[in-house]
SERO-4910 file (N, C-alpha, C, O; in steps of 0.05 Angstrom, whole numbers):
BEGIN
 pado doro    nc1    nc2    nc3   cac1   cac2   cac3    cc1    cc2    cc3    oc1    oc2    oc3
  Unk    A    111   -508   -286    127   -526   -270    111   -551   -261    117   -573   -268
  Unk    A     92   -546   -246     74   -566   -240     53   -587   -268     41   -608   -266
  Unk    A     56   -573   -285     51   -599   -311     72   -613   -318     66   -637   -322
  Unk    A     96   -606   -320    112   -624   -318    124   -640   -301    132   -662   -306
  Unk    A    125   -630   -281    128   -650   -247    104   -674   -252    109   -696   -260
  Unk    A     79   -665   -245     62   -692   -248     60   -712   -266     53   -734   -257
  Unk    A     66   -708   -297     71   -726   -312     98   -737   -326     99   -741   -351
  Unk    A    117   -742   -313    134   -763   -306    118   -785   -315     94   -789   -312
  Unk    A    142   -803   -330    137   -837   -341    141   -853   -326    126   -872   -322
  Unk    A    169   -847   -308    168   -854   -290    151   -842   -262    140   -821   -269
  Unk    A    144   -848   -231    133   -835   -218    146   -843   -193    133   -837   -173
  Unk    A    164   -853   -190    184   -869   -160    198   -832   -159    203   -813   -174
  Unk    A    200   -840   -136    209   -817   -112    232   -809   -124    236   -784   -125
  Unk    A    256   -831   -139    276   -826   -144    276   -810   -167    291   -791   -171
  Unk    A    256   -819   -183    256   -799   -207    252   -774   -216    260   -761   -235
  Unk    A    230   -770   -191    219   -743   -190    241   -721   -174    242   -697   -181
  Unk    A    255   -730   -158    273   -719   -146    293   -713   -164    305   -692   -161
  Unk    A    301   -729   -184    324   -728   -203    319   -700   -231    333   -683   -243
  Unk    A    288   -712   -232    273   -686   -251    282   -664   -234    302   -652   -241
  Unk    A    270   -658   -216    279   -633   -196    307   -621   -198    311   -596   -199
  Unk    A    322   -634   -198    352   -637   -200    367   -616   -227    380   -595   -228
  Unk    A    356   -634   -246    365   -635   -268    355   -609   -276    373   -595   -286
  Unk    A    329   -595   -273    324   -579   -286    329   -551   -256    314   -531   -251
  Unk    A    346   -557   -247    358   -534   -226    337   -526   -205    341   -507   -190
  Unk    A    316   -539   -204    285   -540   -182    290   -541   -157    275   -532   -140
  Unk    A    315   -556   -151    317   -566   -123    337   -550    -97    354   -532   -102
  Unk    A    333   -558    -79    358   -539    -54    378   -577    -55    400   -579    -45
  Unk    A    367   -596    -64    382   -618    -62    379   -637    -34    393   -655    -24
  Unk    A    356   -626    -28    340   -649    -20    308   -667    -26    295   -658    -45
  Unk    A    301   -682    -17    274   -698    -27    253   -681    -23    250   -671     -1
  Unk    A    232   -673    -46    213   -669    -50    183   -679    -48    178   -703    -54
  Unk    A    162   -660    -38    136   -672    -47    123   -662    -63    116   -639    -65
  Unk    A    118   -690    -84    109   -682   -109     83   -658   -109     66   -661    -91
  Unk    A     79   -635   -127     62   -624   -122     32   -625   -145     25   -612   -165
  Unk    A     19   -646   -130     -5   -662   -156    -22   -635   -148    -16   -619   -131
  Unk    A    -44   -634   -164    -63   -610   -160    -77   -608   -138    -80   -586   -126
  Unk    A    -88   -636   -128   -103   -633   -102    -85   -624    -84    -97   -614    -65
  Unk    A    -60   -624    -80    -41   -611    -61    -36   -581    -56    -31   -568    -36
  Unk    A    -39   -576    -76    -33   -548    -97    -63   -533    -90    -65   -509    -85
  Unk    A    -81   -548    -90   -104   -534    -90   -103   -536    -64    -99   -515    -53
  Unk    A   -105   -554    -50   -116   -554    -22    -92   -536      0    -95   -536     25
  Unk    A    -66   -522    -16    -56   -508     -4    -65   -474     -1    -67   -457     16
  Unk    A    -70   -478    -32    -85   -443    -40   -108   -439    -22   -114   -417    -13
  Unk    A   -126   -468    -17   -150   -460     -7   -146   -442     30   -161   -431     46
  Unk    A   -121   -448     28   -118   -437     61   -114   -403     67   -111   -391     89
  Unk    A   -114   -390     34   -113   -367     43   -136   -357     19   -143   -371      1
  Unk    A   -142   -335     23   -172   -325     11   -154   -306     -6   -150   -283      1
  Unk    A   -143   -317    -30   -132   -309    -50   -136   -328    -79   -136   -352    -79
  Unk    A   -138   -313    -98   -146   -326   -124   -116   -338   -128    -97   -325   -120
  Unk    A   -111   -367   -143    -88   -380   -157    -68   -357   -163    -46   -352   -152
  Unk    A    -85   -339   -191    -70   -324   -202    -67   -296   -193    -61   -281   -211
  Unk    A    -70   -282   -167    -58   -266   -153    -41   -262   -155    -26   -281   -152
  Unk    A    -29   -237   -162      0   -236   -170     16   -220   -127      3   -208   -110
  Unk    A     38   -227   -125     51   -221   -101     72   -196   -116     64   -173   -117
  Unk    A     87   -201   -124    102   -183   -148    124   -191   -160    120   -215   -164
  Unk    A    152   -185   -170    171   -196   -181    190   -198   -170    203   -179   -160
  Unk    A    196   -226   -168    223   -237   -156    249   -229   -158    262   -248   -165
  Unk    A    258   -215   -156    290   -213   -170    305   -237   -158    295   -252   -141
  Unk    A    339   -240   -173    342   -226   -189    333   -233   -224    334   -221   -246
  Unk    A    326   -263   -213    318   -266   -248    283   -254   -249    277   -266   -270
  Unk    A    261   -242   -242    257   -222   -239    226   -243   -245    206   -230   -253
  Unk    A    224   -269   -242    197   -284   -233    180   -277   -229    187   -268   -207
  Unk    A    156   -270   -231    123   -267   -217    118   -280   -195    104   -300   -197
  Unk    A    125   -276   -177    115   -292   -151     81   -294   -148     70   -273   -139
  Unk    A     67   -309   -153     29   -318   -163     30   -336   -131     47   -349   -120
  Unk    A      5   -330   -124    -15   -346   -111      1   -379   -112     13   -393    -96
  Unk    A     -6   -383   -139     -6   -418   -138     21   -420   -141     30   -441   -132
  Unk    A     41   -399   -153     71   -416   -159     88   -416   -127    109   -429   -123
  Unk    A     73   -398   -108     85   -403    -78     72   -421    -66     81   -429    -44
  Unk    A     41   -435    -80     35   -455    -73     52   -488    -69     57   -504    -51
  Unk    A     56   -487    -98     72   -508   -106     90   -506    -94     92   -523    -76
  Unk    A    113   -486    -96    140   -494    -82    136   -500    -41    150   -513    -27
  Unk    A    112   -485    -33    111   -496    -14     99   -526     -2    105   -539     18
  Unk    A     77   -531    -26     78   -570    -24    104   -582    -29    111   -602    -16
  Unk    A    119   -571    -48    139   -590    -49    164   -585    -24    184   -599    -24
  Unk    A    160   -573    -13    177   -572     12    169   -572     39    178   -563     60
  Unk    A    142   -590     32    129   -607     59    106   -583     72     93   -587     93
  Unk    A    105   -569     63     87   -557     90     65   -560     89     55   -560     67
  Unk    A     49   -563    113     16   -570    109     -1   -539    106      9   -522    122
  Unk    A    -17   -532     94    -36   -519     91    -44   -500    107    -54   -479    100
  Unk    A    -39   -507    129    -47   -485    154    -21   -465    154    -22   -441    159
  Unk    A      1   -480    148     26   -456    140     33   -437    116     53   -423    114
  Unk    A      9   -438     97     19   -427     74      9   -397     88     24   -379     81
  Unk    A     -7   -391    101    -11   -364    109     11   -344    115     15   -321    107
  Unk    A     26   -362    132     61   -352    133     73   -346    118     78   -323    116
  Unk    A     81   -365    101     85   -370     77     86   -350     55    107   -346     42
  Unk    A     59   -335     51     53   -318     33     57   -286     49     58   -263     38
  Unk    A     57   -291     68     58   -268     82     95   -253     74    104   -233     64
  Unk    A    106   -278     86    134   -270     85    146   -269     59    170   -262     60
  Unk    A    135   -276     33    144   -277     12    132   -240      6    148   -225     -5
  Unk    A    114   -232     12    101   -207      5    124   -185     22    127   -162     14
  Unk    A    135   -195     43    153   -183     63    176   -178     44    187   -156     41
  Unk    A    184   -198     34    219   -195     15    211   -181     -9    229   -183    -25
  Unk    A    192   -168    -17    186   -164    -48    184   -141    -37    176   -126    -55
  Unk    A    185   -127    -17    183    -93     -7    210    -78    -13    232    -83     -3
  Unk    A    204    -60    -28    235    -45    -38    249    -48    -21    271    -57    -26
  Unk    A    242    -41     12    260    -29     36    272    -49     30    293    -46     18
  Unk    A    264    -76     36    284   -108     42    306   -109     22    327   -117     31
  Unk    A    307   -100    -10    324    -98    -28    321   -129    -27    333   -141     -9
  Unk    A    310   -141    -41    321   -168    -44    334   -168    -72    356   -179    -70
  Unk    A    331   -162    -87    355   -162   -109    380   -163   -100    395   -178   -113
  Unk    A    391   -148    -77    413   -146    -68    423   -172    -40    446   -180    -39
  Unk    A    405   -180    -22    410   -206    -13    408   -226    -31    425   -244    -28
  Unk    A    395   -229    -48    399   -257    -65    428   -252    -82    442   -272    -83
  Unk    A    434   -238    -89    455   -235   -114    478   -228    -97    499   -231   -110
  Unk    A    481   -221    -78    504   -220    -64    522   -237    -54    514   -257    -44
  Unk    A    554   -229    -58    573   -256    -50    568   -251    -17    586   -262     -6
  Unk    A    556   -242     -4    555   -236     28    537   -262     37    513   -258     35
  Unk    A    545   -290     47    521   -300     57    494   -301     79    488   -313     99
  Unk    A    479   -278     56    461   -271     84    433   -284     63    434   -288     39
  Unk    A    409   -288     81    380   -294     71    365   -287     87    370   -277    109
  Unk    A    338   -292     73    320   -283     89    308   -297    117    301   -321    116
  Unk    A    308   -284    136    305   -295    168    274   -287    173    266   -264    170
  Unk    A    262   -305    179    240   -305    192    236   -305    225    244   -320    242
  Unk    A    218   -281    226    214   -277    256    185   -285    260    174   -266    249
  Unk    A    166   -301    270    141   -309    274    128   -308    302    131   -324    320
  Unk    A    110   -282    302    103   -268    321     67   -266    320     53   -263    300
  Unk    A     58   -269    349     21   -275    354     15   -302    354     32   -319    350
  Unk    A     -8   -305    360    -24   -332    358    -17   -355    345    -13   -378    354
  Unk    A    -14   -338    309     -5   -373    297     24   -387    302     27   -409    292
  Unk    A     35   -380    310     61   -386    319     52   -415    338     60   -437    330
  Unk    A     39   -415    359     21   -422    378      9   -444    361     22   -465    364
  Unk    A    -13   -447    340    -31   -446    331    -17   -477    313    -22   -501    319
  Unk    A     -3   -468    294     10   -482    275     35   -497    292     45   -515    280
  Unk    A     44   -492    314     66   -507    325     90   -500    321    105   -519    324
  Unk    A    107   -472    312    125   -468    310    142   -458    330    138   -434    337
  Unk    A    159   -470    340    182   -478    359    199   -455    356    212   -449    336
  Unk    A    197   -439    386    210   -407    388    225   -419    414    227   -404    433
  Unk    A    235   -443    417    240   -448    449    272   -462    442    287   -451    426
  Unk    A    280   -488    458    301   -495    448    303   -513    424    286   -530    417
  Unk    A    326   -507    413    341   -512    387    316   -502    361    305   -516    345
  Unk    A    313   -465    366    289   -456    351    307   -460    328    303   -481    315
  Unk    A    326   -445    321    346   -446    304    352   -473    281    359   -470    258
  Unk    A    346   -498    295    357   -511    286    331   -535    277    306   -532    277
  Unk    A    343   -555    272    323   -579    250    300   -597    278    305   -595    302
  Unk    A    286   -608    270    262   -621    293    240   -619    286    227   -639    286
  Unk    A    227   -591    276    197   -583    277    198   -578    250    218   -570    238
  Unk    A    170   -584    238    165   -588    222    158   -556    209    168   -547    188
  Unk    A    140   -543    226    130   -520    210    159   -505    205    165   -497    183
  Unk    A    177   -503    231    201   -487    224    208   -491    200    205   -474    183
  Unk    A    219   -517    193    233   -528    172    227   -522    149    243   -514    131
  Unk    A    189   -526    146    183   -524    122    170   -499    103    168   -499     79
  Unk    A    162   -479    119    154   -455    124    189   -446    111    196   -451     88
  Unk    A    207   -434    132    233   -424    113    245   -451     95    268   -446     89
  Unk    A    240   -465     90    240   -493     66    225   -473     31    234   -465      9
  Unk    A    205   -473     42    194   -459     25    195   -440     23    187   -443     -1
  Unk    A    199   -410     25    208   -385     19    235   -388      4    242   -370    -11
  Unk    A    250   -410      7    281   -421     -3    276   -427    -31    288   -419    -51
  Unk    A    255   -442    -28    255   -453    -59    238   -432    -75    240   -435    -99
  Unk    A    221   -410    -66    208   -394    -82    235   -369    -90    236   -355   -110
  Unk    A    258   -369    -65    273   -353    -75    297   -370   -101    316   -359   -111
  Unk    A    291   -391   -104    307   -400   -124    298   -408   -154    311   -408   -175
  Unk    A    264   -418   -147    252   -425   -164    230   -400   -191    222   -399   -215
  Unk    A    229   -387   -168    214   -354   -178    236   -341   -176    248   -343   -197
  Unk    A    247   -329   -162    276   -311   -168    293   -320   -181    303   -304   -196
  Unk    A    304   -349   -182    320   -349   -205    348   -345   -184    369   -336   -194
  Unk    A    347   -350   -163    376   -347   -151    385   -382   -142    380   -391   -120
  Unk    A    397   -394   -162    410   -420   -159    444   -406   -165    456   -391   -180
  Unk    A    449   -422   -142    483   -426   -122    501   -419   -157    500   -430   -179
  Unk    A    514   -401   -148    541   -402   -168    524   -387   -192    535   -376   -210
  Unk    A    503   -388   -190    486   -367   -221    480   -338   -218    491   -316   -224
  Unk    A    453   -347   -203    454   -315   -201    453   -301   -165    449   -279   -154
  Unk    A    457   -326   -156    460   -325   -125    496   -326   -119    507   -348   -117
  Unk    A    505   -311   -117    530   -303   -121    554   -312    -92    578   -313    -87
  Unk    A    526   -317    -80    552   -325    -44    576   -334    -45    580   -353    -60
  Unk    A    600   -324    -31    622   -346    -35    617   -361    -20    610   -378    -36
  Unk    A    614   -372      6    607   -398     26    579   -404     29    571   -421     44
  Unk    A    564   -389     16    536   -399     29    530   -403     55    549   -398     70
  Unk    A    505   -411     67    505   -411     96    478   -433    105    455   -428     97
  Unk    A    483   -454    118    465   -468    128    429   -465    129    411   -482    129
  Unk    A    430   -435    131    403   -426    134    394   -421    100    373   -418     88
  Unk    A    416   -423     95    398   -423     66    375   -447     51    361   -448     31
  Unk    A    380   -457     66    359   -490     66    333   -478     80    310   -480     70
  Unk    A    337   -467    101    310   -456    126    318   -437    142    342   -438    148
  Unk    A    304   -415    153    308   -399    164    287   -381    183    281   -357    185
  Unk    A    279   -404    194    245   -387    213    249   -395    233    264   -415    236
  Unk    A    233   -381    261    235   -392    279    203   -377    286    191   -371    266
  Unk    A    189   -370    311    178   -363    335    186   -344    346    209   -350    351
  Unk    A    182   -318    356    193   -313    380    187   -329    403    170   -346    399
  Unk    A    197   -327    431    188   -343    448    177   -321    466    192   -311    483
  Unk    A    146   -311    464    134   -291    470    130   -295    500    129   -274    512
  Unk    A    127   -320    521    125   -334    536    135   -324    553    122   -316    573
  Unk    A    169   -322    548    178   -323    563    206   -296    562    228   -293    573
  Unk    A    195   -285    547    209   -244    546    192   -235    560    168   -235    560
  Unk    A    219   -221    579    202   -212    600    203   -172    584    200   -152    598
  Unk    A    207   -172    552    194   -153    542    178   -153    523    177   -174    510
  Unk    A    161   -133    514    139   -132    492    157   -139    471    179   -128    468
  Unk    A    144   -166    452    149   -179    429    154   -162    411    147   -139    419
  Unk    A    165   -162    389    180   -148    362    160   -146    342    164   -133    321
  Unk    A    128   -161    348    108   -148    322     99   -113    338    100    -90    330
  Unk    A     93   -127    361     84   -111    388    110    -79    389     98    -58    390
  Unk    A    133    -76    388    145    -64    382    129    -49    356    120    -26    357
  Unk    A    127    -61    338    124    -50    304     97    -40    306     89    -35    283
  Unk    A     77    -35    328     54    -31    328     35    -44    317     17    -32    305
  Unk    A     36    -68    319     13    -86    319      6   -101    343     22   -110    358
  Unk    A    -19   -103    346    -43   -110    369    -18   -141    382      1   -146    368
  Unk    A    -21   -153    400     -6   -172    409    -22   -200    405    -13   -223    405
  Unk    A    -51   -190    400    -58   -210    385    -72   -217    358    -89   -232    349
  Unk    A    -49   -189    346    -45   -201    318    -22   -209    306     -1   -198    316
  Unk    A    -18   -229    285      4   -257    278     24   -249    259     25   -263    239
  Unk    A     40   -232    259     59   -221    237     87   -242    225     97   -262    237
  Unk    A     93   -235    209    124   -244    208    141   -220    190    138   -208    169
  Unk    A    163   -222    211    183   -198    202    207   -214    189    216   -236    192
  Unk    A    213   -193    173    231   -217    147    269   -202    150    271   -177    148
  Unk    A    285   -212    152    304   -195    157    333   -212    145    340   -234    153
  Unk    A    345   -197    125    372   -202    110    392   -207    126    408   -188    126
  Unk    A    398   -224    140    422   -235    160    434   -255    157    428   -269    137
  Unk    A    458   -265    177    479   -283    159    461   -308    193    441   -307    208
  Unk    A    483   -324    190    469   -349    205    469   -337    243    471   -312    242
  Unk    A    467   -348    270    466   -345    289    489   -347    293    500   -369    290
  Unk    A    504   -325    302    534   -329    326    515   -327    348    494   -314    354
  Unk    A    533   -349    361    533   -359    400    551   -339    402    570   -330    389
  Unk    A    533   -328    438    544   -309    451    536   -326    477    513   -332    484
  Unk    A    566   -331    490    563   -360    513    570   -338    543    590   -324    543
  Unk    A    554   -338    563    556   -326    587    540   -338    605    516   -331    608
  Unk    A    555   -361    621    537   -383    639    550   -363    673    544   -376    693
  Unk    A    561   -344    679    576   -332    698    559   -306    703    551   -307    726
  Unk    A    553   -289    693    540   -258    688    520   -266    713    517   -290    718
  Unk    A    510   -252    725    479   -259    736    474   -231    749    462   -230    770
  Unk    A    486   -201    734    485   -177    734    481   -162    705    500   -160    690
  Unk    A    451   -151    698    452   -144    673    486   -126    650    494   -124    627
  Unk    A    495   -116    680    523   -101    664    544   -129    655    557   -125    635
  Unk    A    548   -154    667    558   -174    654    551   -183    635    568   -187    618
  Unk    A    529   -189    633    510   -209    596    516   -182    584    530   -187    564
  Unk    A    512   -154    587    519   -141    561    540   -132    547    543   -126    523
  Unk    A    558   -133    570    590   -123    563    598   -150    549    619   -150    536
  Unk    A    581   -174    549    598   -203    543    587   -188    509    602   -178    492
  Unk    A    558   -192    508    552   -181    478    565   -163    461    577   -168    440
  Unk    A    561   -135    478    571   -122    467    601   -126    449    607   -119    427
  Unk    A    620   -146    474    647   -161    467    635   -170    430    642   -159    409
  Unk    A    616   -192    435    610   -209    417    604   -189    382    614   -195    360
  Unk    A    587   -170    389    580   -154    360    610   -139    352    622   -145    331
  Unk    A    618   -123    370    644   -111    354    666   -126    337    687   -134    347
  Unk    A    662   -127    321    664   -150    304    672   -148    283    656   -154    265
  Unk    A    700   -140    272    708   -127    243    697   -145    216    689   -139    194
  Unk    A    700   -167    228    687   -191    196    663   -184    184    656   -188    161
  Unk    A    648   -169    206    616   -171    197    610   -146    179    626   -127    181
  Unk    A    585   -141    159    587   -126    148    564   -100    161    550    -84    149
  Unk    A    567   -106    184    560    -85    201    587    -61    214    582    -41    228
  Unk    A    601    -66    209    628    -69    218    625    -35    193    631    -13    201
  Unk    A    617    -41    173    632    -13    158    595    -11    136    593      8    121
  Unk    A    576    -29    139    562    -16    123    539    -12    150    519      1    142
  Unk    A    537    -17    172    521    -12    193    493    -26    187    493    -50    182
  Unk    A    469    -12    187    447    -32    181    434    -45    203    437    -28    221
  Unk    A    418    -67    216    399    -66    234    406   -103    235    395   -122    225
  Unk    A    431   -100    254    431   -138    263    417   -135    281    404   -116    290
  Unk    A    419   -158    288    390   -186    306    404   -197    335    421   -214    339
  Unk    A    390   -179    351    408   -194    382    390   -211    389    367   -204    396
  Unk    A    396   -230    388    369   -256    397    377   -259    430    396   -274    436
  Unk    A    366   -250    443    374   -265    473    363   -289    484    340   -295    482
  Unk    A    376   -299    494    359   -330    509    344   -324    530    351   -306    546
  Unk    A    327   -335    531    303   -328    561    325   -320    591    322   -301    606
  Unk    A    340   -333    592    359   -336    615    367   -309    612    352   -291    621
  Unk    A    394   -301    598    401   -274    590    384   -254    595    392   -235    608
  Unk    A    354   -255    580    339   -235    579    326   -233    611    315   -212    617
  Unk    A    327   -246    623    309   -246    651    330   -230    664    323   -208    673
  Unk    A    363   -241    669    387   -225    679    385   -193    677    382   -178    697
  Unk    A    389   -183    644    382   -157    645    360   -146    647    364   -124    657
  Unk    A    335   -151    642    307   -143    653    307   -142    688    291   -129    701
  Unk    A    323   -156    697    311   -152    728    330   -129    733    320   -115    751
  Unk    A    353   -119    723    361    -92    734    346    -79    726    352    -56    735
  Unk    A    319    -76    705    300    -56    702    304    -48    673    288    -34    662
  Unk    A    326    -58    660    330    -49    631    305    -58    612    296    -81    612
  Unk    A    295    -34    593    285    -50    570    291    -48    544    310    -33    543
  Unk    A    287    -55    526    299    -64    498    319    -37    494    343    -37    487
  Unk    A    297     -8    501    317      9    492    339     17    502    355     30    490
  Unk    A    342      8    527    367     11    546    388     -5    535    410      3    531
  Unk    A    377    -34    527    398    -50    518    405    -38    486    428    -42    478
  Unk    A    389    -27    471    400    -13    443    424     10    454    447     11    447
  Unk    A    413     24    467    432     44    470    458     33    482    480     38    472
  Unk    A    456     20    500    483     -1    516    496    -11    482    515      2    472
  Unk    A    489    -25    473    509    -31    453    505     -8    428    515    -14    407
  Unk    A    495     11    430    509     28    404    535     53    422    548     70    409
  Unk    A    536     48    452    553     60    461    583     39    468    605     44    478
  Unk    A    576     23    463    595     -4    474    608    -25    448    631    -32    444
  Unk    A    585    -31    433    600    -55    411    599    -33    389    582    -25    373
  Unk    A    633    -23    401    645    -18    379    676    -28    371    689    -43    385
  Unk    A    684    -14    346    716    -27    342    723     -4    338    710     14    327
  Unk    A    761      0    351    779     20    353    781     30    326    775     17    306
  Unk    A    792     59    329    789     69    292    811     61    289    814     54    265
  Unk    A    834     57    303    867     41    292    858     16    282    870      9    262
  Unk    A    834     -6    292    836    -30    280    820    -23    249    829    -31    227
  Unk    A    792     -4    253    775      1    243    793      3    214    795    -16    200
  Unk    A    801     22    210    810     40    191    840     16    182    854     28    165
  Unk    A    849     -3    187    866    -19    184    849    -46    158    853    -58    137
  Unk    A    829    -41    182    808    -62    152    804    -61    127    797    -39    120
  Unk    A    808    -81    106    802    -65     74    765    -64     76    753    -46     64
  Unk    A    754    -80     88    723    -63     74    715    -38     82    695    -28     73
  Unk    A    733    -23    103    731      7    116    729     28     83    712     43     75
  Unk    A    750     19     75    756     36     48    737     26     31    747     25      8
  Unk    A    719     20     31    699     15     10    677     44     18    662     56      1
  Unk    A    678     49     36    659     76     46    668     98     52    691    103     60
  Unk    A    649    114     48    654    147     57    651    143     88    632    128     93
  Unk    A    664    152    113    659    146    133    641    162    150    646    185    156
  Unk    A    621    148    158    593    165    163    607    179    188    597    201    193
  Unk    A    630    170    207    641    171    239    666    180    240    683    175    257
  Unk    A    669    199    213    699    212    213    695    220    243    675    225    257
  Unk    A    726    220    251    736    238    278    722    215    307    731    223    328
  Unk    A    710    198    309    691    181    324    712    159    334    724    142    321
  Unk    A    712    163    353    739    135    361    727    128    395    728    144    414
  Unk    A    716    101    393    717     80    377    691     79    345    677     99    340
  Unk    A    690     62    335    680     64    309    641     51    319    636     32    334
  Unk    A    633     58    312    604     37    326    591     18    308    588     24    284
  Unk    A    582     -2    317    582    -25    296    541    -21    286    527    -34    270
  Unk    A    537     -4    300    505     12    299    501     34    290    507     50    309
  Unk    A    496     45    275    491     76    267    479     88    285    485    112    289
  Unk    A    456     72    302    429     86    314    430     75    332    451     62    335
  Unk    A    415     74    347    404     52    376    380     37    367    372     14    371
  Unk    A    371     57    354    350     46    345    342     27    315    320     26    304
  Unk    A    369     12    307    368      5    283    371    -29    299    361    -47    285
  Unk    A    383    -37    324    384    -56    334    350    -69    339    329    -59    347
  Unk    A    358   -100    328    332   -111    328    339   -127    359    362   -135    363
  Unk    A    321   -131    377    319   -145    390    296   -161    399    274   -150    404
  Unk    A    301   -191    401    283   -210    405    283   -236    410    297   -251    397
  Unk    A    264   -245    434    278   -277    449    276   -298    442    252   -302    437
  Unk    A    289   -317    437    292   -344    429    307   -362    442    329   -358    451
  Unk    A    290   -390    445    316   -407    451    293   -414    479    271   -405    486
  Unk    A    310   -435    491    304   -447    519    319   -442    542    339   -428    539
  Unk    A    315   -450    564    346   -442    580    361   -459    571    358   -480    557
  Unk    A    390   -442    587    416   -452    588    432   -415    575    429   -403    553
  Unk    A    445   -409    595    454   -385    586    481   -380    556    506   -377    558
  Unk    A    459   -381    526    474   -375    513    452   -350    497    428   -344    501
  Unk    A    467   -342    480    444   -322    462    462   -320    439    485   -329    439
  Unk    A    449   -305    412    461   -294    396    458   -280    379    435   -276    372
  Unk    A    480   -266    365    475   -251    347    473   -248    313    491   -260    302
  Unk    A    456   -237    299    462   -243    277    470   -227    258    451   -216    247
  Unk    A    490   -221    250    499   -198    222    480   -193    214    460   -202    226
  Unk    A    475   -177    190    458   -168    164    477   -161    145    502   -158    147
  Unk    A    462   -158    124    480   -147     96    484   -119    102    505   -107     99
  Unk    A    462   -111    110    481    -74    122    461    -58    121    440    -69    128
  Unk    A    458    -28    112    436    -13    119    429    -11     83    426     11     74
  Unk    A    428    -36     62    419    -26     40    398    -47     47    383    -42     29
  Unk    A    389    -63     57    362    -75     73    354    -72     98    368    -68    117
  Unk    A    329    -74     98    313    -73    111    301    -86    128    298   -108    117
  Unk    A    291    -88    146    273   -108    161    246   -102    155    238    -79    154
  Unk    A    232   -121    150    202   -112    142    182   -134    159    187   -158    165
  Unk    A    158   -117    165    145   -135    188    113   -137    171    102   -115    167
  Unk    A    102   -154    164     77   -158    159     53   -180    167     54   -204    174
  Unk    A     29   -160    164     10   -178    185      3   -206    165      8   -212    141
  Unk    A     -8   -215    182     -5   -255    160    -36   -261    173    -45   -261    196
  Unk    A    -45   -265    151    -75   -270    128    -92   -239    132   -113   -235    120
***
């Protein structure tokens, strides 16, 4: 890829972008070209040989190497001190549990979500505070920028081919954030997974984009959760009938509300695997119900959790009392958490 990117006849921005294009390279926005000193001086940031192999991409079934996550991450802006991320979280989706064969190739629009947890978060500048979610910061952007293009460029999952989504989803461009360790008033989600608090993980997780969960009124932990709980029971989602491990992101605000009645993460798991659920009259009215054997025969209401413990929870965002939640593709992925460099 990179011998033919650099030698272009032409060499204007427009052309190289159009090369990109043409030969299905791009998410369809502007690129940086990836010349060798870029390429090299990206590899040099982690103490791995070029040709390191990470393992095979599905679904078109790519070698994910040292240098070819190099490249796609120069060309989607990121500076050097981020490829550590970078490589970390690409090693995260290539773990059976995650199934990525099955989030890339699925008409379900879900991708891979980055959770960025410890020091480098801090370190490199990535924005766990307000509008984490969304466009501004650079490392966010370019960090899940790049994991995007290694899942299209090494996997082989370009829109309508072998990436099957019917709507696609915004985050498919980027998808990282920070936790905002700062300011949870509980132990962080690497810290959960048993790693030291000051060591730098990122947990990688098959989910669809952020639903807003709006409660500016609550200022009693039994209000923010009954509003949630409202919010997950949720027949559209494919938690709804394949269950699996969604993402309650709470906002600092929210999370301070229910922490001061004394709750911690696991109080709030168990609160919504006893609460966000749907009636078995609506349940069982649904067509994706009948796609399964029902793990909750006789169970009324239906629970949108198998476990308590399959609920991820973790804070994001700035004040202003909103939070949210995020689907998953269901319990045939995984969340996977790994330490980074």
């Amino acid at each position: 890829m990179a011998a033919e990117l650099v030698h272009l006849a032409d060499d204007s921005q427009e052309a190289f972008d159009n090369h990109l294009e043409s030969m299905g390279w791009s998410d369809g926005l502007p690129m940086v070209a990836p010349t060798r000193p870029r390429v090299e001086a990206m590899q040099a940031a982690v103490d791995r040989q070029s040709t390191d192999e990470l393992g095979v991409m599905p679904p078109r079934q790519g070698v994910a190497t040292i240098e070819s996550v190099a490249i796609n991450s120069v060309m989607a802006g990121c500076k050097p001190e981020y490829f550590p991320v970078v490589v970390a979280a690409i090693e995260a989706t290539l773990q059976p549990e995650f199934n990525l064969f099955a989030v890339q190739a699925t008409t379900h629009p879900c991708s891979p979500f980055l959770v960025v947890n410890g020091p480098i978060a801090d370190q490199i500048g990535l924005n766990g505070r307000y509008g984490a979610f969304g466009p501004g910061v650079r490392a966010n952007a370019t960090i899940g920028r790049a994991v995007r293009l290694c899942l299209l460029n090494i996997g082989g999952a370009s829109p309508g081919i072998l990436d099957r989504s019917t709507q696609g989803q915004p985050s498919k461009y980027a998808f990282c954030v920070a936790e905002n360790e700062a300011e949870s008033p509980w132990e962080p989600l690497h810290v959960e997974h048993g790693f030291d608090p000051d060591q730098s993980t990122v947990t990688v997780v098959g989910c669809e984009n952020p639903h807003n969960i709006n409660d500016h009124v609550s200022t009693e932990p039994e209000g923010v959760l009954v509003t949630m709980a409202g919010s997950l029971a949720n027949m559209g989602s494919n938690n709804a009938y394949l269950h699996g491990g969604p993402v309650l992101a709470f906002g600092p605000e929210h999370a301070a509300v229910v922490a001061s009645g004394g709750l911690s993460k696991d109080d709030v798991r168990q609160y919504m695997f006893e609460n966000a659920r749907v009636s078995r009259q609506v349940w069982e009215r649904g067509g994706m119900a009948k796609m399964i054997d029902d793990p909750f025969a006789g169970i009324d209401p239906v629970p949108i959790i198998a476990d308590p413990s399959d609920l991820i929870i973790i804070v994001v965002g700035g004040f202003g009392r909103h939070s949210s939640w995020l689907p998953t593709f269901g319990d045939s992925t995984k969340a996977v958490t790994r330490a980074i460099g």
